[in-house]
BALUM-153803 format. One line per field, with one value per residue (C-alpha): residue number from 1; residue in one letter; x, y, z. Coordinates in Angstrom, 3 decimals. Example, Ala and Ser with C-alpha at 12.3 -4.5 7.8 and 13.67 -1.06 7.14 Angstrom:
<senus>
resi (1,2)
resn (A,S)
xx (12.300,13.670)
yy (-4.500,-1.060)
zz (7.800,7.140)
</senus>
This chain:
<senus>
resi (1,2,3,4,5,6,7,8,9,10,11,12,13,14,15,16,17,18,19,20,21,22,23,24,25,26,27,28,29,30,31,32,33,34,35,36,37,38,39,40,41,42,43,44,45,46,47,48,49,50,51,52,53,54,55,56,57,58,59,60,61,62,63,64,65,66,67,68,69,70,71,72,73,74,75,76,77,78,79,80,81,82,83,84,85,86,87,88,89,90,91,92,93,94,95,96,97,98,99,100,101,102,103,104,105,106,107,108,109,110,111,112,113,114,115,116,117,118,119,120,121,122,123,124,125,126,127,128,129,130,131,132,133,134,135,136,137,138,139,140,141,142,143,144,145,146,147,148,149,150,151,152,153,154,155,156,157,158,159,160,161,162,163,164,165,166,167,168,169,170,171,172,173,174,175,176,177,178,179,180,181,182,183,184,185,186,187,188,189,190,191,192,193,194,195,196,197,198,199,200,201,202,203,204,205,206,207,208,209,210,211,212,213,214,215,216,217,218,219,220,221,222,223,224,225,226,227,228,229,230,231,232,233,234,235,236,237,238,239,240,241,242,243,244,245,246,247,248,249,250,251,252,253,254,255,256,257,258,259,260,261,262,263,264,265,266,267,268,269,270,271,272,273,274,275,276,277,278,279,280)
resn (X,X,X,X,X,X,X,X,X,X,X,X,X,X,X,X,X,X,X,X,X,X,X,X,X,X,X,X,X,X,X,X,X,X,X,X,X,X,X,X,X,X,X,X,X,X,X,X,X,X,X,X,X,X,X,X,X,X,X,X,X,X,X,X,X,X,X,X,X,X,X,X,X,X,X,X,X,X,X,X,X,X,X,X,X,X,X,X,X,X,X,X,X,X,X,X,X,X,X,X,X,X,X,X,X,X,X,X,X,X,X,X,X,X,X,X,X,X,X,X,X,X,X,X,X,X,X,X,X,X,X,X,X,X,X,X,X,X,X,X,X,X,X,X,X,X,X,X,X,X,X,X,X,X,X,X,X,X,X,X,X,X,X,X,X,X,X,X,X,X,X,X,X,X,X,X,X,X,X,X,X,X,X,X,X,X,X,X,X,X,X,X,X,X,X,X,X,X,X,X,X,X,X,X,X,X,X,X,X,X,X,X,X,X,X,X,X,X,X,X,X,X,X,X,X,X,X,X,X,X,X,X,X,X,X,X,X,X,X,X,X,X,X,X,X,X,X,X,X,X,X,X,X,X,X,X,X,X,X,X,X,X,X,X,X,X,X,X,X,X,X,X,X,X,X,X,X,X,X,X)
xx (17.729,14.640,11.664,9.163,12.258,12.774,9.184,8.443,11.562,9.875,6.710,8.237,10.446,7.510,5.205,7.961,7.145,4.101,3.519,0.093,-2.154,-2.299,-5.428,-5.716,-4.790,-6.612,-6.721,-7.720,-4.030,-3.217,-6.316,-5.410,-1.492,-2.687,-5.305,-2.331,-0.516,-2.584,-3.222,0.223,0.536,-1.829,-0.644,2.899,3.153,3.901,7.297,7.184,4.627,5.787,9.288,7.655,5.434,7.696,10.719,14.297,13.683,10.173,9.800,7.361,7.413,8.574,7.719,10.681,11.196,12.911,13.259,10.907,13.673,15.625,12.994,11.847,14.727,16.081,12.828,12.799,10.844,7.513,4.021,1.787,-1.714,-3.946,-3.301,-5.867,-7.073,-8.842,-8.795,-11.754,-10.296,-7.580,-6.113,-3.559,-1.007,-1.751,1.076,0.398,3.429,2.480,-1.186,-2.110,-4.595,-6.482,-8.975,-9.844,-7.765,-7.982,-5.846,-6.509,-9.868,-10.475,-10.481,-6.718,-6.394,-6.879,-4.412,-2.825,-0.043,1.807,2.712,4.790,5.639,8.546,10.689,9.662,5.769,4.835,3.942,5.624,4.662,7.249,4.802,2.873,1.231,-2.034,-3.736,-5.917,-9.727,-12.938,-13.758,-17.446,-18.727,-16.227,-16.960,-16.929,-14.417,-15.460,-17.148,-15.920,-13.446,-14.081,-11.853,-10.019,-10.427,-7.416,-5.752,-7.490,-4.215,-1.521,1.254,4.336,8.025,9.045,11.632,9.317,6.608,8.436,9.886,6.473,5.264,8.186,6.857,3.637,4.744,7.143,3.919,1.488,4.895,5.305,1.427,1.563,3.629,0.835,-2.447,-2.792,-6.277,-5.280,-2.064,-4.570,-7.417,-5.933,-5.382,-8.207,-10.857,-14.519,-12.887,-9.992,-9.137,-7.744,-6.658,-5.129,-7.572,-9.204,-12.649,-13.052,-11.137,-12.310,-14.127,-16.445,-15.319,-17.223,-15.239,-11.984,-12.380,-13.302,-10.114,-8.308,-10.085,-8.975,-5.133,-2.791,-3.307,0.107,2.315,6.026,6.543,9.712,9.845,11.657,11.130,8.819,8.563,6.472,4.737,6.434,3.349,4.348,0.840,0.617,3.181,3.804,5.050,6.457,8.188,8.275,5.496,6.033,3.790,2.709,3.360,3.895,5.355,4.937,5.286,2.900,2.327,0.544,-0.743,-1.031,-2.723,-1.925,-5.448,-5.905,-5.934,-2.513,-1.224,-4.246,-4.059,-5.750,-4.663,-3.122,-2.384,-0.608,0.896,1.889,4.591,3.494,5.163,7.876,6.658,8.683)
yy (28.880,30.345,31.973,28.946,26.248,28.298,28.324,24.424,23.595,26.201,24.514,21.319,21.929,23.353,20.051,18.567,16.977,15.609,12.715,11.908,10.076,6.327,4.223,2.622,-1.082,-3.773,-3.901,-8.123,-8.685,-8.120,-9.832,-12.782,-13.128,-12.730,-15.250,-17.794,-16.748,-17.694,-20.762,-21.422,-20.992,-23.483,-25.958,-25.110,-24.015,-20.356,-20.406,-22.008,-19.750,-16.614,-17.223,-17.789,-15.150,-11.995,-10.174,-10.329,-6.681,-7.443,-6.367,-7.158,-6.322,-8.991,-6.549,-4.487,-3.994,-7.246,-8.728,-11.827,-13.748,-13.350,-13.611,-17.049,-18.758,-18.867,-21.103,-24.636,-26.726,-28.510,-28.903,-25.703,-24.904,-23.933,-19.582,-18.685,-15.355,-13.706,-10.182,-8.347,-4.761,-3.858,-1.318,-0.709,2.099,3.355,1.938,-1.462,-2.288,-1.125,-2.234,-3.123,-5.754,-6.251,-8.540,-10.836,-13.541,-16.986,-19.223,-22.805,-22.033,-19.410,-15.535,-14.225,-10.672,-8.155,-8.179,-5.425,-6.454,-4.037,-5.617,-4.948,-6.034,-7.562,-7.318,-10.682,-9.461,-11.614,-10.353,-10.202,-8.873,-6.093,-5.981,-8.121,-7.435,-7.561,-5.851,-8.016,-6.287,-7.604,-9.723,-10.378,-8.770,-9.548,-10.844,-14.157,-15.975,-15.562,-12.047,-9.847,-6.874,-4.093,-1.692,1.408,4.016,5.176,9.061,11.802,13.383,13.488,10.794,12.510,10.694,8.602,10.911,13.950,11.724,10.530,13.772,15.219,11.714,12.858,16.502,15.343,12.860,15.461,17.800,15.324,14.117,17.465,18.631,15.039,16.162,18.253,17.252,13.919,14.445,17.992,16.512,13.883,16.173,17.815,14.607,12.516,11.442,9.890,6.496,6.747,3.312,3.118,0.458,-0.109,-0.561,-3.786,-2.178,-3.429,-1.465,2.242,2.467,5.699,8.973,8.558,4.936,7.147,9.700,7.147,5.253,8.767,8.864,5.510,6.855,8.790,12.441,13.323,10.698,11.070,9.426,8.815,7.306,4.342,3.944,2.761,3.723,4.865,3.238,4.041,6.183,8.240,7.965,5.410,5.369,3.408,4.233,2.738,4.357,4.469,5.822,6.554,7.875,8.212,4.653,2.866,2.565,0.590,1.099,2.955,2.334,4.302,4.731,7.450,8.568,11.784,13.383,16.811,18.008,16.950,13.699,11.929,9.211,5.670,3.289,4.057,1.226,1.329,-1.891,-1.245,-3.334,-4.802,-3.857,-5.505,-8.621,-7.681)
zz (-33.353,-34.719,-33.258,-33.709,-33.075,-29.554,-28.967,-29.389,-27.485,-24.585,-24.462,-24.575,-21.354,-19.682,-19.771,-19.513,-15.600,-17.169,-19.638,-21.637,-20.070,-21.411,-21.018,-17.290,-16.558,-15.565,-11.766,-11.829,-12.988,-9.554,-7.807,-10.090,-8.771,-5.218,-5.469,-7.056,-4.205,-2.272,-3.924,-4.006,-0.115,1.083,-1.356,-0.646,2.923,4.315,3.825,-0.134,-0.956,0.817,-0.859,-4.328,-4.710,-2.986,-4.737,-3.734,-2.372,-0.413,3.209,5.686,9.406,12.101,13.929,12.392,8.731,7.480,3.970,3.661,1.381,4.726,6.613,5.153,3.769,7.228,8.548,8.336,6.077,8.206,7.079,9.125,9.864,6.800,6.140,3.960,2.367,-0.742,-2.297,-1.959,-2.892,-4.849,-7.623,-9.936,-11.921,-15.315,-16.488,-15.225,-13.107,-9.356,-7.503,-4.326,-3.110,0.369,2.162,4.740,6.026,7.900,10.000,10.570,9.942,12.132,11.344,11.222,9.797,7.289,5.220,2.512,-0.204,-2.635,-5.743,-8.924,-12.165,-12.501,-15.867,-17.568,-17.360,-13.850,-10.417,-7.268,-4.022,-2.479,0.501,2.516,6.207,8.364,10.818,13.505,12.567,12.859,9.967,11.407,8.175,5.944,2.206,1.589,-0.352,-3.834,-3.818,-6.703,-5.837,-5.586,-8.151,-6.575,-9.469,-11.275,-10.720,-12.213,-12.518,-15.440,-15.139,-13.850,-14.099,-12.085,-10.033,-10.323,-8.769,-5.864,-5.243,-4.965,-2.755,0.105,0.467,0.742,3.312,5.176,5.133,6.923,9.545,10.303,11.474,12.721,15.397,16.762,15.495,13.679,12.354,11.069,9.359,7.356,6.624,3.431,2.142,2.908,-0.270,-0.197,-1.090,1.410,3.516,6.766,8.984,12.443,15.338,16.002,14.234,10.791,8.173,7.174,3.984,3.975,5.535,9.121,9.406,8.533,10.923,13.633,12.943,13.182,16.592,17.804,17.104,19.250,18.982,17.752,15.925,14.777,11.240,10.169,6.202,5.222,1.889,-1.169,-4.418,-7.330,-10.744,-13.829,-14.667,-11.449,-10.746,-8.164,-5.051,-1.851,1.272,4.402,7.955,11.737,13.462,17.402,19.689,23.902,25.222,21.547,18.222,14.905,11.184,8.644,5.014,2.752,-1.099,-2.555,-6.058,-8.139,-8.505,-10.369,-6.347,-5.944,-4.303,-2.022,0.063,-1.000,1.602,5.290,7.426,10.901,12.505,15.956,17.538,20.741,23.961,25.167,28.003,31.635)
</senus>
């Protein structure tokens, strides 16, 4: 091999962990499927629409992490109470094939939940959610159905593959589990942005960096998170998370977003669902 061969082959090895960056998607593909499910749900029923609109592999908590096809299929066919929700905030990969969607929520007409859903392209181009929860919050200012989302903006970072992406996602996780342990608002500090959203408490979800920190506040001071699972977009700029999360007195289940910013990996989206206590 030649000097200038060896030299290309170098360079090419070295940025090798990073890909070009391709033009970001459009985040309203993902408002759009979660306003059709939605759509389809009232139409259909919980359990028609849940079933139609999640992926064989889609979890949700019940309170524990169970799949919804098993989750659903099992429940019997009868005519429920109107469940009805919009998007109001969502965001999406570069590549197109992992975004997230979140908003307010109703039931029977009367303010439900907050809810957050992870969805991803499937191979024949559609959309199907891989996760679906809520958190009870105050929805006393909550926009109305029909208000335009609001965008998340895409990573500022390069796209990264796949397995490169979620190998840097776990040692970013491991790194905020382990200061969790002792200080949970020190373990989220370093990876907090201006546009960070947090949910949890019964206060209206976090959306500027006082609301954060006051969520933080409302938490236990040290938390033990144990991961789960999730996965990353093809882009390897986008990733979702999911684990335990036990504390003093209580447990429940976390999941997270992150985005690959020039910073390193930073979180979008943190949600904790705690399980309620067992009755005597």
């Amino acid at each position: 091999m030649n000097r200038s061969a060896a030299l290309a082959l170098t360079l090419a090895l070295a940025a090798a962990p990073a890909l070009a960056k391709p033009a970001p998607a459009d985040p309203r593909q993902v408002v759009a499927a979660e306003t059709a499910f939605a759509a389809d749900t009232l139409a259909m029923g919980i359990k028609g629409g849940f079933l139609k609109w999640s992926a064989p592999e889609a979890i949700l908590f019940a309170p524990d992490p169970v799949k919804a096809h098993d989750l659903y299929g099992a429940r019997p066919d009868k005519p429920g109470k109107p469940l009805v929700w919009w998007p109001v905030w969502a965001g999406i990969s570069r590549s197109g094939d992992l975004g997230f969607t979140s908003g307010p929520s109703t039931y029977d007409g009367q303010p439900n939940a907050w809810y957050f859903t992870v969805w991803s392209r499937q191979a024949d181009g559609g959309w199907k959610w891989i996760y679906d929860g809520g958190v009870d919050a105050d929805l006393s200012h909550a926009p109305p159905q029909g208000s335009t989302p609001v965008y998340f903006a895409p990573a500022t970072g390069p796209s990264l593959y796949p397995e490169h992406a979620w190998s840097q996602v776990k040692a970013a996780e491991a790194a905020l589990a382990l200061k969790a342990r002792t200080d949970l608002a020190a373990a989220y500090a370093p990876v907090l942005t201006p546009q960070t959203r947090m949910q949890g408490s019964p206060a209206a979800p976090a959306t500027t960096p006082a609301a954060v920190q006051a969520e933080l506040a409302a938490r236990a001071k040290t938390i033990d998170f144990a991961p789960l699972g999730g996965s990353t977009s093809v882009a390897g700029d986008l990733a979702w998370t999911y684990g335990d999360a036990r504390w003093t007195g209580g447990r429940g289940h976390y999941v997270r977003v992150w985005r690959h910013d020039l910073a390193g990996w930073r979180l979008v989206f943190d949600q904790i669902l705690s399980v309620p206590a067992p009755k005597p």
